[in-house]
N, CA, C and O atoms as CSV, one atom per row, in Angstrom:
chain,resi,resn,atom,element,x,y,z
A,1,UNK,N,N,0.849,-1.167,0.000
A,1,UNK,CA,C,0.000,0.000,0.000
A,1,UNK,C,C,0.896,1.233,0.000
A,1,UNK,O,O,1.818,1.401,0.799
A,2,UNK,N,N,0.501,2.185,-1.088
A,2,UNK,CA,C,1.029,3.468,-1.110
A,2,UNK,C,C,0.434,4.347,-0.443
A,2,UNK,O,O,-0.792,4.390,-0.353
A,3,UNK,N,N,1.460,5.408,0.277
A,3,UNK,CA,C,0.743,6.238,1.039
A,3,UNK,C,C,0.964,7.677,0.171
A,3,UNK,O,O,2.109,7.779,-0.268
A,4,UNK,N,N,0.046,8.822,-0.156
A,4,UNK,CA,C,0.057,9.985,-0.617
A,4,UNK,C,C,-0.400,11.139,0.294
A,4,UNK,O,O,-1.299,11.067,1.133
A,5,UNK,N,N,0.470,12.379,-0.042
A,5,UNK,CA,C,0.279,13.258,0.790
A,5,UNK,C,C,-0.701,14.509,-0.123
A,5,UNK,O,O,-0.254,14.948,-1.183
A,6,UNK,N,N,-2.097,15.010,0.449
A,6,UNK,CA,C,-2.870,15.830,-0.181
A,6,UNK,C,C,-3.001,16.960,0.363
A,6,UNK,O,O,-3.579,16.745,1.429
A,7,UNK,N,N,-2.722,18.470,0.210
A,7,UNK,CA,C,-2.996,19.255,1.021
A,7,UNK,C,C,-4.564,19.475,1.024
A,7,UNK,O,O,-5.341,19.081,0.155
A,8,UNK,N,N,-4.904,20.248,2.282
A,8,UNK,CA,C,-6.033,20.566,2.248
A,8,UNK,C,C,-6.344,21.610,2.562
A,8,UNK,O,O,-5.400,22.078,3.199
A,9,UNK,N,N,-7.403,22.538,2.481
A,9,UNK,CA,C,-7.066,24.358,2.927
A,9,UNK,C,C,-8.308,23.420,3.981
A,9,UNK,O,O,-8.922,22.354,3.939
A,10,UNK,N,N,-8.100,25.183,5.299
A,10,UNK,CA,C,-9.004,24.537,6.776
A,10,UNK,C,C,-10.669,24.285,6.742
A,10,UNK,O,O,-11.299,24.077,7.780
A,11,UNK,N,N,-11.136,24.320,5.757
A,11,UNK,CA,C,-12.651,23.872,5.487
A,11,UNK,C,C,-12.850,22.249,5.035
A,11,UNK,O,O,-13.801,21.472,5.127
A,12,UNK,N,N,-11.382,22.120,4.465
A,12,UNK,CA,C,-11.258,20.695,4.103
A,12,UNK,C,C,-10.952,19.598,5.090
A,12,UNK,O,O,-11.254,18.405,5.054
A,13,UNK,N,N,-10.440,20.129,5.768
A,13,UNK,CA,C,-9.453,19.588,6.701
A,13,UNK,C,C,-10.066,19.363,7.498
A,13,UNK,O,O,-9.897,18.228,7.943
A,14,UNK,N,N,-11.187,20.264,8.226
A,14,UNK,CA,C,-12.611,20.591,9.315
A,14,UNK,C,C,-13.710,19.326,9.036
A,14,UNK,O,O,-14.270,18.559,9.818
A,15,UNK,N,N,-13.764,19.487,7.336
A,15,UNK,CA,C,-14.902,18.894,7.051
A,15,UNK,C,C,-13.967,16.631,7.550
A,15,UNK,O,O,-14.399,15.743,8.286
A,16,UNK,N,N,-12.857,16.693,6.769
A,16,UNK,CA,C,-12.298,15.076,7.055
A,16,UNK,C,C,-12.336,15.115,8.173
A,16,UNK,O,O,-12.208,13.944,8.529
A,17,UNK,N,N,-12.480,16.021,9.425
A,17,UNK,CA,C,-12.430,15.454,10.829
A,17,UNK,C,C,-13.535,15.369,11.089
A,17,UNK,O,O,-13.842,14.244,11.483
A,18,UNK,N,N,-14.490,16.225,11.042
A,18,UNK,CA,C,-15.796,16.220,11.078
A,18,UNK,C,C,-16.288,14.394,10.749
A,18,UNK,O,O,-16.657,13.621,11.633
A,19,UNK,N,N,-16.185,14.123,9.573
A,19,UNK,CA,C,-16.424,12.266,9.039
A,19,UNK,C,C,-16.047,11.961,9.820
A,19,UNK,O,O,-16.783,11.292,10.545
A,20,UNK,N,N,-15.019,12.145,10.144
A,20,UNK,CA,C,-14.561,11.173,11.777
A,20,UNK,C,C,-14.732,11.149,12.382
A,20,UNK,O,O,-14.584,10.027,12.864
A,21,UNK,N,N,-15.274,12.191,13.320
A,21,UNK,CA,C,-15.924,12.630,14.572
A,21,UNK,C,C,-17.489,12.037,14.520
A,21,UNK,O,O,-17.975,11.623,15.572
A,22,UNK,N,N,-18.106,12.009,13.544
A,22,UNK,CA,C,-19.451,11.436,13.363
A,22,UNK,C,C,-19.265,9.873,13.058
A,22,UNK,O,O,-20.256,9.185,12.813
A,23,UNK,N,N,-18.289,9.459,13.074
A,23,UNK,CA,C,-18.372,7.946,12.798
A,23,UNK,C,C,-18.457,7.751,11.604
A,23,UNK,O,O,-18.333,6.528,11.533
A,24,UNK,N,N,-18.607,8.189,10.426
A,24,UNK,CA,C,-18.411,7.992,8.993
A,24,UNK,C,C,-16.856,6.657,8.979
A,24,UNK,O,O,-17.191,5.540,8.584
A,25,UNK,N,N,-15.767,6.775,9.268
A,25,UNK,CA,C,-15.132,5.910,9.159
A,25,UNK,C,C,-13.902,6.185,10.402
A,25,UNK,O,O,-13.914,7.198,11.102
A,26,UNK,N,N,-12.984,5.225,10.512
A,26,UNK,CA,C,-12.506,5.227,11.937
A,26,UNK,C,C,-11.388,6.468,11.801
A,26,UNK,O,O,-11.028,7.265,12.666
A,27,UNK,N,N,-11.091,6.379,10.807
A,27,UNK,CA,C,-9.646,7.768,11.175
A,27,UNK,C,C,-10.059,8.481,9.165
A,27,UNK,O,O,-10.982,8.422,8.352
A,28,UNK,N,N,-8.765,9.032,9.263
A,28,UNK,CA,C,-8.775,10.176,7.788
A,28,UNK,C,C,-8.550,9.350,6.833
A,28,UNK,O,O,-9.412,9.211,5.966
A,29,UNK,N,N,-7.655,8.808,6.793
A,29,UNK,CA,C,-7.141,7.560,5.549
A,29,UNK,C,C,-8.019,6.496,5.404
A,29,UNK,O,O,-7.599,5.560,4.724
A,30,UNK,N,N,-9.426,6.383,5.994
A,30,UNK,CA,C,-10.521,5.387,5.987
A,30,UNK,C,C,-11.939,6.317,5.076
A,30,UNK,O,O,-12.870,5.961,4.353
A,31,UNK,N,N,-11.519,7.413,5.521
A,31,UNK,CA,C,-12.477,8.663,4.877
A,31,UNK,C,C,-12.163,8.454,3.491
A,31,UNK,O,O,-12.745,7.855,2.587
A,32,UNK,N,N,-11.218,9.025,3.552
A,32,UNK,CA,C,-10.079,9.367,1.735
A,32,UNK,C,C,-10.554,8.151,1.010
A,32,UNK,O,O,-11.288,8.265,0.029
A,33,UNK,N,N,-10.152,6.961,1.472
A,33,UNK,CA,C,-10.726,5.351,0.805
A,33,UNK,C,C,-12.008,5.468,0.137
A,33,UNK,O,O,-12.190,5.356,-1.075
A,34,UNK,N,N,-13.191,5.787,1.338
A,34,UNK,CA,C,-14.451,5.650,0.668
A,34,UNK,C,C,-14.595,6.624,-0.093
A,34,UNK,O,O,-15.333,6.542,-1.074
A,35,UNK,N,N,-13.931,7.712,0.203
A,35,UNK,CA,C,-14.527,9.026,-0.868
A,35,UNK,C,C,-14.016,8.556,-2.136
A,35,UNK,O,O,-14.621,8.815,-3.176
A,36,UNK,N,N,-12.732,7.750,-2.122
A,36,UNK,CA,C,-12.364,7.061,-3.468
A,36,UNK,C,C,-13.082,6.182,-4.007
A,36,UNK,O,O,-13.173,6.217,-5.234
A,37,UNK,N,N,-13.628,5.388,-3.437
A,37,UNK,CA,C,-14.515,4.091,-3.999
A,37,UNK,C,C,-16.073,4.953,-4.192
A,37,UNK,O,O,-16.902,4.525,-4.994
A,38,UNK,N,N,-16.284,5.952,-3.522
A,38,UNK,CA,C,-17.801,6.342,-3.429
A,38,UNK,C,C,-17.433,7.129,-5.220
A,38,UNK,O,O,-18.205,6.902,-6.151
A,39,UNK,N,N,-16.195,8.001,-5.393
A,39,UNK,CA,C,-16.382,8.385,-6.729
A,39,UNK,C,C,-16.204,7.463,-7.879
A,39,UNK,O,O,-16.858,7.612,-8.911
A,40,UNK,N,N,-15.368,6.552,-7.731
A,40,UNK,CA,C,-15.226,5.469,-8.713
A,40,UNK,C,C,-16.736,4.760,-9.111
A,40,UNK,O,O,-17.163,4.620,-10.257
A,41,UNK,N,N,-17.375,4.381,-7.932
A,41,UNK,CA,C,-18.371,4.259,-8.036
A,41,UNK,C,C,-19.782,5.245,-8.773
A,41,UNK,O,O,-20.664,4.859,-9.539
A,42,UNK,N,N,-19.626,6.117,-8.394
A,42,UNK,CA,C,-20.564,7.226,-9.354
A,42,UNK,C,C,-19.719,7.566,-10.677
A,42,UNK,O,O,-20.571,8.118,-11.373
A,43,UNK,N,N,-19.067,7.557,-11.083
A,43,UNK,CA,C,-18.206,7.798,-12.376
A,43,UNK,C,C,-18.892,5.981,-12.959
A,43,UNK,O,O,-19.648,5.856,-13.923
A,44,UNK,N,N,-18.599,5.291,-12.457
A,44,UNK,CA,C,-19.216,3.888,-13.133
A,44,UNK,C,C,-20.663,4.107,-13.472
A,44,UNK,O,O,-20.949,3.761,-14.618
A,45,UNK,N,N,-21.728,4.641,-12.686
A,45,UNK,CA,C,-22.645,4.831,-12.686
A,45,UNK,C,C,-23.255,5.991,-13.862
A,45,UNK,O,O,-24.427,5.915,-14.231
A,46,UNK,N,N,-22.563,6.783,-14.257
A,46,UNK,CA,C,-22.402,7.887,-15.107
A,46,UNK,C,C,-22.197,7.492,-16.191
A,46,UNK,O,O,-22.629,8.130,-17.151
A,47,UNK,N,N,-21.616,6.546,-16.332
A,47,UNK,CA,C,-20.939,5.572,-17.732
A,47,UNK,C,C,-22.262,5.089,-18.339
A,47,UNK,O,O,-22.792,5.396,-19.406
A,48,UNK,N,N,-22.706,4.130,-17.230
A,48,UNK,CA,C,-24.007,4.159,-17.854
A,48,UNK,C,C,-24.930,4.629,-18.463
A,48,UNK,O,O,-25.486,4.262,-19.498
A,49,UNK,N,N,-25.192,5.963,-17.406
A,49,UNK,CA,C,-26.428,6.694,-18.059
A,49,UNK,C,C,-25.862,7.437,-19.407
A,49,UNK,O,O,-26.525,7.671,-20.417
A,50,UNK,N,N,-24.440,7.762,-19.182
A,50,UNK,CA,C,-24.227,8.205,-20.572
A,50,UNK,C,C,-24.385,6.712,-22.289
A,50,UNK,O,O,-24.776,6.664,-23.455
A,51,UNK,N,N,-23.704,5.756,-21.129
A,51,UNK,CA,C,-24.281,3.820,-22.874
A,51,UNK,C,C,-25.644,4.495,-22.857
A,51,UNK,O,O,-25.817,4.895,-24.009
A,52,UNK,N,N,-26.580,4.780,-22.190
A,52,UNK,CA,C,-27.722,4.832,-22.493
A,52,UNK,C,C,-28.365,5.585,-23.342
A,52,UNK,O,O,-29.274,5.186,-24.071
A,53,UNK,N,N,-27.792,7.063,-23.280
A,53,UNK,CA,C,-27.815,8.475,-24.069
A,53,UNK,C,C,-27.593,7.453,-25.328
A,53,UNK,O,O,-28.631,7.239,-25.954
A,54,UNK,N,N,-26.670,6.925,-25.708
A,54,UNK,CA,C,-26.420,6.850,-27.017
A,54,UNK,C,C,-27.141,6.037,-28.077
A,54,UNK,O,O,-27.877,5.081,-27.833
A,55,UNK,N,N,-26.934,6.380,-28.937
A,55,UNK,CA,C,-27.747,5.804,-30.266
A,55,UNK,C,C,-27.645,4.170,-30.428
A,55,UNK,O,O,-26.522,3.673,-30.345
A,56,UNK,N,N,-28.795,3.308,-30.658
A,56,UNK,CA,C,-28.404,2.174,-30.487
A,56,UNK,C,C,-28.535,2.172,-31.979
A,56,UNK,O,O,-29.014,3.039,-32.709
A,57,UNK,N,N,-27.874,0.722,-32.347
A,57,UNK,CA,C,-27.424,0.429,-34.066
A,57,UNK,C,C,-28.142,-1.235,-33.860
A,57,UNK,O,O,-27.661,-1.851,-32.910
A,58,UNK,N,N,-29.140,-1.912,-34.602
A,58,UNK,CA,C,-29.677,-2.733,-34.442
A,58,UNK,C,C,-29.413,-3.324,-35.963
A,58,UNK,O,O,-28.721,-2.764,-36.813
A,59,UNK,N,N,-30.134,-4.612,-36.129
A,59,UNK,CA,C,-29.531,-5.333,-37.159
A,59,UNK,C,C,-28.587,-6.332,-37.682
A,59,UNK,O,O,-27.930,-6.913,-36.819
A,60,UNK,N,N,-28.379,-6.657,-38.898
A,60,UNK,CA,C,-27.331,-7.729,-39.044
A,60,UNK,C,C,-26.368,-7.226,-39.234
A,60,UNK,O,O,-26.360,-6.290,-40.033
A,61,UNK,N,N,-25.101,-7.651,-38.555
A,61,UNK,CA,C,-23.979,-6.958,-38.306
A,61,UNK,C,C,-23.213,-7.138,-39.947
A,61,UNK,O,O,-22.767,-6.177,-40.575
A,62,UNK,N,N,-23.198,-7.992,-40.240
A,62,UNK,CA,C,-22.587,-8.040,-41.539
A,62,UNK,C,C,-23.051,-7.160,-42.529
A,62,UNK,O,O,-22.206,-6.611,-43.236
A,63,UNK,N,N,-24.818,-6.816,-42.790
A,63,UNK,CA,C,-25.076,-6.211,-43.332
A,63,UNK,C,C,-24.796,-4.497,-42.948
A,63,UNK,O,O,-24.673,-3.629,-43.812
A,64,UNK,N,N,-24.745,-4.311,-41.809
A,64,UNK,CA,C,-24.189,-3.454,-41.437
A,64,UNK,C,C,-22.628,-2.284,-41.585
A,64,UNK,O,O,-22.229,-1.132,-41.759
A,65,UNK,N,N,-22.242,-3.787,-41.338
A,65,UNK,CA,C,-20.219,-3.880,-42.015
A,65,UNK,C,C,-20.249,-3.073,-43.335
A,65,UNK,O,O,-19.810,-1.963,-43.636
A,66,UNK,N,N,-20.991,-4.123,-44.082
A,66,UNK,CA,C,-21.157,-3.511,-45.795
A,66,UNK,C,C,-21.615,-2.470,-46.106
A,66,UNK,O,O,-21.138,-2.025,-47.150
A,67,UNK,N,N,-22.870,-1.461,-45.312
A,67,UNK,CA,C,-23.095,-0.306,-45.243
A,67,UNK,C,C,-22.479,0.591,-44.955
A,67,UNK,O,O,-22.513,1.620,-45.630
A,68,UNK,N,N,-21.507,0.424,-43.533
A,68,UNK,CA,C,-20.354,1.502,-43.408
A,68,UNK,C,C,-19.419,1.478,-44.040
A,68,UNK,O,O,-18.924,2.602,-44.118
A,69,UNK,N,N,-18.622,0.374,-44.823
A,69,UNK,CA,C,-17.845,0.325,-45.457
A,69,UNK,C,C,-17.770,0.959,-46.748
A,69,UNK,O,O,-16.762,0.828,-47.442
């Protein structure tokens, strides 16, 4: 495990103790984790709704091939 150093200005810094102080997770480097997995997680989720936005292409793929080609 790599460890990284992030600055934070004092609203930031207030707010990661704050998570801690409320029990959100046991110390700062348990915070930082989930806030990592909580965005990975909504960025995955975003992926989606954006496959969805997009145009679907239906049909026989071969005949297809031959049309774009």
């Amino acid at each position: 495990m790599s460890t990284i150093s992030v600055p934070l200005n004092k609203e930031g810094e207030a707010r990661l103790d704050n998570l801690v102080a409320s029990g959100v997770a046991p110390n700062r480097a348990a915070v930082m984790r989930k806030a990592l997995d909580k965005l990975a997680e909504d960025e995955a989720i975003e992926a989606v709704f954006r496959a969805e936005r997009e145009p679907t292409i239906r049909g026989d793929i071969r005949k297809l091939l031959k049309d774009i080609g």
